[in-house]
C-alpha positions in Angstrom: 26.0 -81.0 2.2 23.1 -84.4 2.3 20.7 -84.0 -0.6 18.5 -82.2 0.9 20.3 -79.1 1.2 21.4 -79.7 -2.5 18.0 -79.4 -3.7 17.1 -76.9 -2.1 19.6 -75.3 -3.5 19.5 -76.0 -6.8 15.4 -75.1 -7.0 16.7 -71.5 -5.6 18.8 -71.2 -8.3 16.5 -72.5 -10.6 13.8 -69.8 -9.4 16.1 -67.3 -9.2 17.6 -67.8 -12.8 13.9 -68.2 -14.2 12.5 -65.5 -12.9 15.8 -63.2 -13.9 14.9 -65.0 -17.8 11.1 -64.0 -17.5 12.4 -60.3 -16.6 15.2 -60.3 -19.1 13.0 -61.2 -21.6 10.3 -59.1 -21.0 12.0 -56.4 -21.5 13.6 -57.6 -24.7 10.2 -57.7 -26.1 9.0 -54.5 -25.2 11.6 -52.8 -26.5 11.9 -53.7 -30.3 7.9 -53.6 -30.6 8.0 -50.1 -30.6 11.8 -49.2 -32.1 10.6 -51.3 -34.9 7.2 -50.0 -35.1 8.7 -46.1 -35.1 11.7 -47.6 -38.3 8.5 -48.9 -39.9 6.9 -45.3 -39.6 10.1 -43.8 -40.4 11.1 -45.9 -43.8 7.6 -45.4 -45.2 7.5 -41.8 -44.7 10.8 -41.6 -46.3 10.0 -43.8 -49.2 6.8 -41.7 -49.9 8.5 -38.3 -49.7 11.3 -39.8 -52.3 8.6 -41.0 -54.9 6.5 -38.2 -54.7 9.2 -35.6 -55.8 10.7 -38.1 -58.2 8.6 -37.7 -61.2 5.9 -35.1 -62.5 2.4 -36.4 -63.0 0.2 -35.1 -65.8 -1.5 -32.7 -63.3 1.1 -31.0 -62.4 2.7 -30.4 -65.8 -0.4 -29.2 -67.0 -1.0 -27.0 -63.5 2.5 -25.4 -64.9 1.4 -24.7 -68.5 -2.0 -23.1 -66.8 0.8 -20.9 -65.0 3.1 -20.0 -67.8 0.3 -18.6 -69.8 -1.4 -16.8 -66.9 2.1 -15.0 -66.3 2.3 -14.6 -70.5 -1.0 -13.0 -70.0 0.1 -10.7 -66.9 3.2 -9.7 -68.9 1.7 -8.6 -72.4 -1.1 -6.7 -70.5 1.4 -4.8 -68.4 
């Protein structure tokens, strides 16, 4: 092999092995964008459905009083 053919050689597998890296990581990219995007959606919905059934807020403990006496009401006038 002279030079010539040597380089022309190596820039094929220079090309060749770029554009194989372009592709590869292309597709690497693409990929996580949206599997972490739909974790992200995931873990927040999770950590809002665990808080909001950890703990009663005043509303609600007074929406169950409201509902005790209304059922004490419907049992003494029945």
């Amino acid at each position: 092999m002279n030079k010539n053919q040597i380089k022309q050689l190596a820039n094929q597998v220079s090309s060749t092995t770029t554009d194989t890296l372009s592709e590869g990581l292309t597709a690497i990219r693409k990929r996580p964008v949206t599997s972490s995007l739909f974790g992200l959606v995931c873990f927040c919905a999770g950590v809002l459905l665990a808080t909001s059934c950890a703990k009663k807020g005043p509303a609600e403990k007074a929406g169950e009083k409201v509902d005790e006496a209304g059922e004490e009401i419907k049992d003494a006038t029945n």
